[in-house]
N, C-alpha and C positions, 0 to 999 in steps of 0.2 A: 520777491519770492515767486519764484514757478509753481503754480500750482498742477503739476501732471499728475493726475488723478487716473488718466490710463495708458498704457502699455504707448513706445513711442512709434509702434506700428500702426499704432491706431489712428491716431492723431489728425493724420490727414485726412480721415474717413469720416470724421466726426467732428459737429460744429458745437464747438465748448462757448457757452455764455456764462461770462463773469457777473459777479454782482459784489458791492460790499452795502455793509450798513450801516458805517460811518467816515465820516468823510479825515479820519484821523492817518486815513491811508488812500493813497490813489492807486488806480488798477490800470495798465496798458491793457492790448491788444491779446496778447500772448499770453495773459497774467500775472506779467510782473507788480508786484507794490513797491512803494515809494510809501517813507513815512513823510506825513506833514505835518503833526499834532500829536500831543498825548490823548490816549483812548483807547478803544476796545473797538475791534472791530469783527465779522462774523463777514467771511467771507466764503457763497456759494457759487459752485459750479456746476453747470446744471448742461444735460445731454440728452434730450429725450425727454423719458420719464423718471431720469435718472437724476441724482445730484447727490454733492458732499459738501461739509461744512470746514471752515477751520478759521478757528479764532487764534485773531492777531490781537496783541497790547503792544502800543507803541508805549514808552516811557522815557520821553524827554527825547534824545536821538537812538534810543536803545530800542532794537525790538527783538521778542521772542516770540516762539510759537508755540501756542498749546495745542497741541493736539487733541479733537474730543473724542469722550468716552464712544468706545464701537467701533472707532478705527482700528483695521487689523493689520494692515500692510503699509507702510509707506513705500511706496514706488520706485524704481529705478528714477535718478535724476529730480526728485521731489523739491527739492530745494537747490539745485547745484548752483553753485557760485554766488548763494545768497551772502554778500561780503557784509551786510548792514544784521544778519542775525547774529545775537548773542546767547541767546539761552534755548533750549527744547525740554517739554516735559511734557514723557512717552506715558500717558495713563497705563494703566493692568488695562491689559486685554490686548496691547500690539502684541503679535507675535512675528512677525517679521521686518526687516530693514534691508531694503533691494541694494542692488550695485548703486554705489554712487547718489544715493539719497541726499545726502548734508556733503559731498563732494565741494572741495574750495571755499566752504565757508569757512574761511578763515576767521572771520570777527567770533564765532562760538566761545565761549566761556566753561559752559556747564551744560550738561545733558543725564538727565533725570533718566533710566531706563529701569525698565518694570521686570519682574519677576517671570512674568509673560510669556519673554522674549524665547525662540526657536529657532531661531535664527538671524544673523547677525553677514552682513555679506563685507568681506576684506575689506571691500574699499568703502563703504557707506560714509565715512568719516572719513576719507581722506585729504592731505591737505589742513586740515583741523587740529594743529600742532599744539596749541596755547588751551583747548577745554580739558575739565576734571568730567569725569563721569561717573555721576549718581547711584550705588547702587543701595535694594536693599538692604538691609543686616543678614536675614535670612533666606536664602535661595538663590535665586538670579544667576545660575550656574554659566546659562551661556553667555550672562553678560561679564561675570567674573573672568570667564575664561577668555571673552574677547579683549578687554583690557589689557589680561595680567601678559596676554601672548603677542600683540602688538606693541604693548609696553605706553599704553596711557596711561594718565595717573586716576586713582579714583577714591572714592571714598564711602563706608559702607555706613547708609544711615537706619536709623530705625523704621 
């Protein structure tokens, strides 16, 4: 999983230290994970005085990613080419999904999106042929509308 937590201009200006806090997942250089076990993992990125969280469960070869509560944005490239994720669940409160977020993760299944949402960018999911997408019953307009206009399939839960 890439963890780009900032803009990809930035990147190079800035020395990202990884960290996880279980050994259920291994972390490269770069921030790639590798599952190696079932478990839960909390992994930060830290810049400065700066840092972010995000918990990984591995389950058996399966991983997803939960995003935690007070994340607002997921980033351009956040995840690209994560081939090993299968599942995302966007708490209330993202409002946004950048260009190319969940890009070639083709392993995707299901994607939870929240009521939240204000935007939603063409390609975030591109690539992502085989996932259903999660929505509310009530509201969720921009994620209804990104669905029903790209032609995902989806389903409207309570």
């Amino acid at each position: 999983v890439p963890v780009n937590v900032i803009p990809s201009a930035l990147q190079d200006k800035i020395t990202l230290v990884y960290s996880v806090s279980n050994a259920c997942v291994e972390i490269d250089d770069f921030g790639g994970l590798t599952p190696v076990k079932p478990g839960t993992a909390t992994v930060t990125v830290s810049w400065g005085d700066v840092s972010a969280e995000m918990t990984v469960r591995v389950i058996g070869k399966t991983e997803y990613a939960d995003i935690p509560a007070g994340t607002k944005i997921i980033e351009s490239d956040a995840f690209l080419g994560n081939r090993s994720l299968r599942a995302v669940i966007l708490p209330e409160g993202i409002e946004r999904i950048e260009s190319r977020a969940f890009a070639g993760c083709n392993g995707i299944m299901a994607v939870w999106l929240p009521d939240s949402l204000t935007y939603i960018a063409p390609d975030a999911f591109e690539g992502c042929s085989e996932m259903i997408l999660y929505l509310p019953m009530d509201g969720a307009e921009i994620a209804l509308n990104f669905a029903q206009y790209y032609e995902y399939p989806y389903v409207r839960i309570p």
